[in-house]
N, C-alpha and C positions, 0 to 999 in steps of 0.2 A: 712110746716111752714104756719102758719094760720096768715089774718092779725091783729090782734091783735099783736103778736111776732112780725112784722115787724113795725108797731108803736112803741113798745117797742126800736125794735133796734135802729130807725129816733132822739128819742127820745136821747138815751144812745151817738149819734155823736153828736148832737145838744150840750150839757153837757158837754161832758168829753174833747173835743177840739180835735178829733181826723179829722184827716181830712179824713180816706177811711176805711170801713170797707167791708171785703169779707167774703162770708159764703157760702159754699156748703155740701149740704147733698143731696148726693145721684143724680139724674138727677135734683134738685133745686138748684139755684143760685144764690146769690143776692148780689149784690154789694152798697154798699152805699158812695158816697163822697160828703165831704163839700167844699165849695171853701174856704170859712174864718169864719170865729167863727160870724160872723153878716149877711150873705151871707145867702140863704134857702139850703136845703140841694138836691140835686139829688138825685133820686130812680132809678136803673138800677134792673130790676128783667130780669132773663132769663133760660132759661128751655136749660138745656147742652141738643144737640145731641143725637140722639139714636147711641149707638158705633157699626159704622160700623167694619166688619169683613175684616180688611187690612190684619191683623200680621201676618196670617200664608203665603201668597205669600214673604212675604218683608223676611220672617226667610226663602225660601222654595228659593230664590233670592240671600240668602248672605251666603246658604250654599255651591253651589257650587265655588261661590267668595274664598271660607274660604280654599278649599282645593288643590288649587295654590299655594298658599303661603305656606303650608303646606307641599309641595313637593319641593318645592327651597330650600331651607335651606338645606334639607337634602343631596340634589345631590352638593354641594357646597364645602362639607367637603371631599364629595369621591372625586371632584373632583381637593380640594388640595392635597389628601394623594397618587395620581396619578401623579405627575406633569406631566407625557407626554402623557395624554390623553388629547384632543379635546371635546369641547363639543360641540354640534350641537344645535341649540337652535331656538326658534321660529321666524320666523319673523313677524309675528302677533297675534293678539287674539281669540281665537276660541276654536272649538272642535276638540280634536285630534282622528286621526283614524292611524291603523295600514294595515290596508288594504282596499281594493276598495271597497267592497262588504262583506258583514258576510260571504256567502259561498267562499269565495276567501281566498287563503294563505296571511300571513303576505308579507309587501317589504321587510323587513328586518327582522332579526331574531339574538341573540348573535350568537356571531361567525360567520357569514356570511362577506365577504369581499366586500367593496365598492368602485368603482370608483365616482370621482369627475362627478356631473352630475346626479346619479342615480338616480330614486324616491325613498325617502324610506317611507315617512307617505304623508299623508292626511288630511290639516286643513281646516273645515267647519269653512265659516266665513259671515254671513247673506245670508244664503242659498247657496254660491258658493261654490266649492269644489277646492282646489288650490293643488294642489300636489305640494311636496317639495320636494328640490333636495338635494345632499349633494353636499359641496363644499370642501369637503375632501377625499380625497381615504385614505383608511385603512380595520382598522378588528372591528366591534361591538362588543362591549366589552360589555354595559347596555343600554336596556331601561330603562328609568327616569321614562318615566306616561303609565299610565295605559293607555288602548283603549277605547276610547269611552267617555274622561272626557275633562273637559275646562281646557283650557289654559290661559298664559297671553302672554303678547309678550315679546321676550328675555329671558323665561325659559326654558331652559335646556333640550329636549326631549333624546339627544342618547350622550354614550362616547362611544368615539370612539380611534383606536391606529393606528395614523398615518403612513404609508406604508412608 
């Protein structure tokens, strides 16, 4: 936009009695407001931002967000159609592991029996590693989440069939 068109436009608020006029084309900006039809008018010109490159962290951020809740719902239904299974669920937020170490067996596995006390997973939670216990003895019945994926707290990791 050359000035000339921006006279034109000073011009066209002046006139018509508008009091704000906005116009963007492309990385050009220009804002024009009158305070009152007897008032001079303000020029606000401004050159937008070159667009910084945010989006792909904040989508690369709310996809693991996405797939917690994604998994609740669905352990929710098995575990009304169950009524005398337990669910064993998080006490915080983090990443769940199934075992200590990659080269190590799982804690727990279906069908494996557990005492109240046992470890059976591993929630990473700002670089600590908190082993978690069960507070129920029984028989594993299902893992709920995958190894190696985020949690939230109070979702559902194991049912279990109370001894």
């Amino acid at each position: 936009m050359d000035i000339k068109e921006i006279q034109n436009l000073i011009k066209f608020v002046s006139k018509s009695g508008v009091n704000e006029v906005a116009i963007e084309q492309g990385e050009f900006k220009i804002t024009i407001k009158a305070e009152n039809a007897s008032a001079t008018e303000q020029v606000f010109v401004q050159q937008a931002p070159v667009a910084v490159q945010t989006a792909p962290p904040a989508v690369q951020q709310a996809a693991p967000m996405a797939a917690p809740e994604a998994t609740a719902p669905a352990a929710e239904p098995a575990a009304e159609s169950n009524g005398n299974l337990v669910e064993i669920k998080s006490p915080m937020i983090g990443t769940f592991y199934r075992r200590s170490s990659p080269d190590k067996d799982a804690f727990v596995n279906v069908g494996d029996t557990i005492s109240a006390g046992d470890v059976i997973c591993i929630v990473e939670a700002m670089k600590l590693f908190n082993e978690i216990e069960s507070e129920v003895a029984g028989k594993i019945v299902k893992v709920l989440v995958d190894d190696n994926s985020p949690i939230e707290y109070d979702q559902p990791l194991f049912l279990v069939e109370p001894a």
